[in-house]
C-alpha positions as CSV (number, residue, x, y, z in Angstrom):
1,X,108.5,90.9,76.5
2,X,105.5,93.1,77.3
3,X,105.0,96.2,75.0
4,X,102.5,98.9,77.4
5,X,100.4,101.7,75.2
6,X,98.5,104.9,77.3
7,X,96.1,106.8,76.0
8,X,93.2,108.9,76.9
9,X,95.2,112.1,78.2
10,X,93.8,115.3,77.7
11,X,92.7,118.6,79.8
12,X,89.6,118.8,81.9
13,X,88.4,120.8,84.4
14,X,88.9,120.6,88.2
15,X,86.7,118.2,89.2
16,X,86.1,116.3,86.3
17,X,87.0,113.2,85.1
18,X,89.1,111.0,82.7
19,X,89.5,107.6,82.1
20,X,93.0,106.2,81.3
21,X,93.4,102.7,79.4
22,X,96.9,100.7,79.0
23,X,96.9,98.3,76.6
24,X,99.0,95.6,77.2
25,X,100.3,92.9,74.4
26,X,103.1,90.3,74.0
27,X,103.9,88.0,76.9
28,X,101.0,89.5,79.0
29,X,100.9,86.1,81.1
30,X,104.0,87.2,82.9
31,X,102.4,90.3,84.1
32,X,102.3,90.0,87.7
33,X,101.0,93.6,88.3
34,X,100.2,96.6,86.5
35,X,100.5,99.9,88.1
36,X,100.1,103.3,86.9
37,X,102.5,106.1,87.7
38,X,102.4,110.0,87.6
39,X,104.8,112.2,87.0
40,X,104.2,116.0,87.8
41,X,106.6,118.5,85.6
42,X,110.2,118.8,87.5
43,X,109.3,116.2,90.0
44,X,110.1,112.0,90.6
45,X,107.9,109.9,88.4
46,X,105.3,108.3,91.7
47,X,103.4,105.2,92.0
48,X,99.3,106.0,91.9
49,X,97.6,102.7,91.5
50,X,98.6,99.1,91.2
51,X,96.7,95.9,90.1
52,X,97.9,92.7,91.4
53,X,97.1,90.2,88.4
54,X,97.5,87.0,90.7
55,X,95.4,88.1,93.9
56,X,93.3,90.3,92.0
57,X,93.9,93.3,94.5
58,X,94.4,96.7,94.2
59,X,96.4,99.4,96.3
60,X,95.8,103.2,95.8
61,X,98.5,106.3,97.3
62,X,96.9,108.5,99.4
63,X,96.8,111.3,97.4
64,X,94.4,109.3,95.0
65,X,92.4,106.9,97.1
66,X,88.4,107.3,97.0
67,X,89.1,109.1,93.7
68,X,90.9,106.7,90.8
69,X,90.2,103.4,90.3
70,X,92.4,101.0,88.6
71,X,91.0,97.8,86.6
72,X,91.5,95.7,84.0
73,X,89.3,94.4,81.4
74,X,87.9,91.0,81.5
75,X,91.0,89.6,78.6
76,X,93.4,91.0,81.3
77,X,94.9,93.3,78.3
78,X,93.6,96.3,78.8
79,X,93.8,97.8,82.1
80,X,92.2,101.6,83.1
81,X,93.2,104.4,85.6
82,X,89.6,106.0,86.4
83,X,90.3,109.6,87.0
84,X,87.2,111.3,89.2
85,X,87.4,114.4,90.9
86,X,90.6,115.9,89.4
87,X,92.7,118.2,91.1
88,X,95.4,120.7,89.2
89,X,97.7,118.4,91.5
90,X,96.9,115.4,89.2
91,X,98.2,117.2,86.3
92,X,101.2,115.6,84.2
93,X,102.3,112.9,82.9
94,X,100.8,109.2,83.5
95,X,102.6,105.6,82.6
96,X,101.4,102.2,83.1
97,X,104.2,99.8,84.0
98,X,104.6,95.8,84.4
99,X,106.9,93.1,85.2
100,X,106.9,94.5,88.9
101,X,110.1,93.1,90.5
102,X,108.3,91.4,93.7
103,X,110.9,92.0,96.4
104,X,110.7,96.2,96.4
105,X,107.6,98.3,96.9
106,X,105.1,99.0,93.5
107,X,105.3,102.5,94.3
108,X,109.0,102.8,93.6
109,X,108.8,102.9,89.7
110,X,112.9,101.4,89.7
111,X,110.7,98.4,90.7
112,X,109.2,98.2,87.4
113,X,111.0,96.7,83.9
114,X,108.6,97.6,81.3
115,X,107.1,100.6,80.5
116,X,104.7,102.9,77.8
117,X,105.2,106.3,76.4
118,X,102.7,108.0,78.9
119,X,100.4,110.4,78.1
120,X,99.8,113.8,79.5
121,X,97.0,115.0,82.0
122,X,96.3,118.6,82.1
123,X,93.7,119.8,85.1
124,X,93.1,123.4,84.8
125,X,91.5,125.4,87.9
């Protein structure tokens, strides 16, 4: 098994930034991707970023791309969501997520087995 901690949530102002790290521990060789998800209040929890661990690649959503950045420390344990340029859109909740079920899409989270807590992003206008 994997076990996933977020941290780093907090409020900020629109157009600042916050970094996001997911620690990872456990069985962390059979992460084949790590992806980080948001989850706006009263809405479906939707993919942001994803980090393939075997091609070393990374695919953004729209909404996001040219603003986050996701990447993993050099032990492959730790992996951060870089927040720039925040938008009260970008507000909520945020989980990191692994063991990515390689048939389905990463942005469909029922694609994803394990997961951490979250923590909560607040962007204020």
């Amino acid at each position: 098994q994997v076990q996933l901690a977020e941290s780093g949530g907090g409020s900020v102002q629109a157009g600042g930034s916050l970094r996001l790290p997911c620690a990872a521990s456990g069985a962390t060789n059979r992460m084949n991707a790590l992806a980080w998800f948001h989850q706006a209040p009263g809405k479906e929890r939707e993919g942001v970023a994803v980090y393939y661990t075997g091609a070393r690649t990374t695919m953004y959503a729209g909404s996001v791309r040219g603003r986050f950045t996701i990447s993993p420390d050099n032990a492959k344990t730790t992996y951060y969501l870089q927040m720039n340029d925040l938008k009260p859109d970008d507000s909520g909740m945020y989980f990191c997520a692994t063991l990515w079920f390689s048939g389905g899409t990463w942005l469909d989270p029922s694609n994803f087995r394990n997961w951490g807590q979250g923590t909560q992003v607040t962007v204020s206008s």
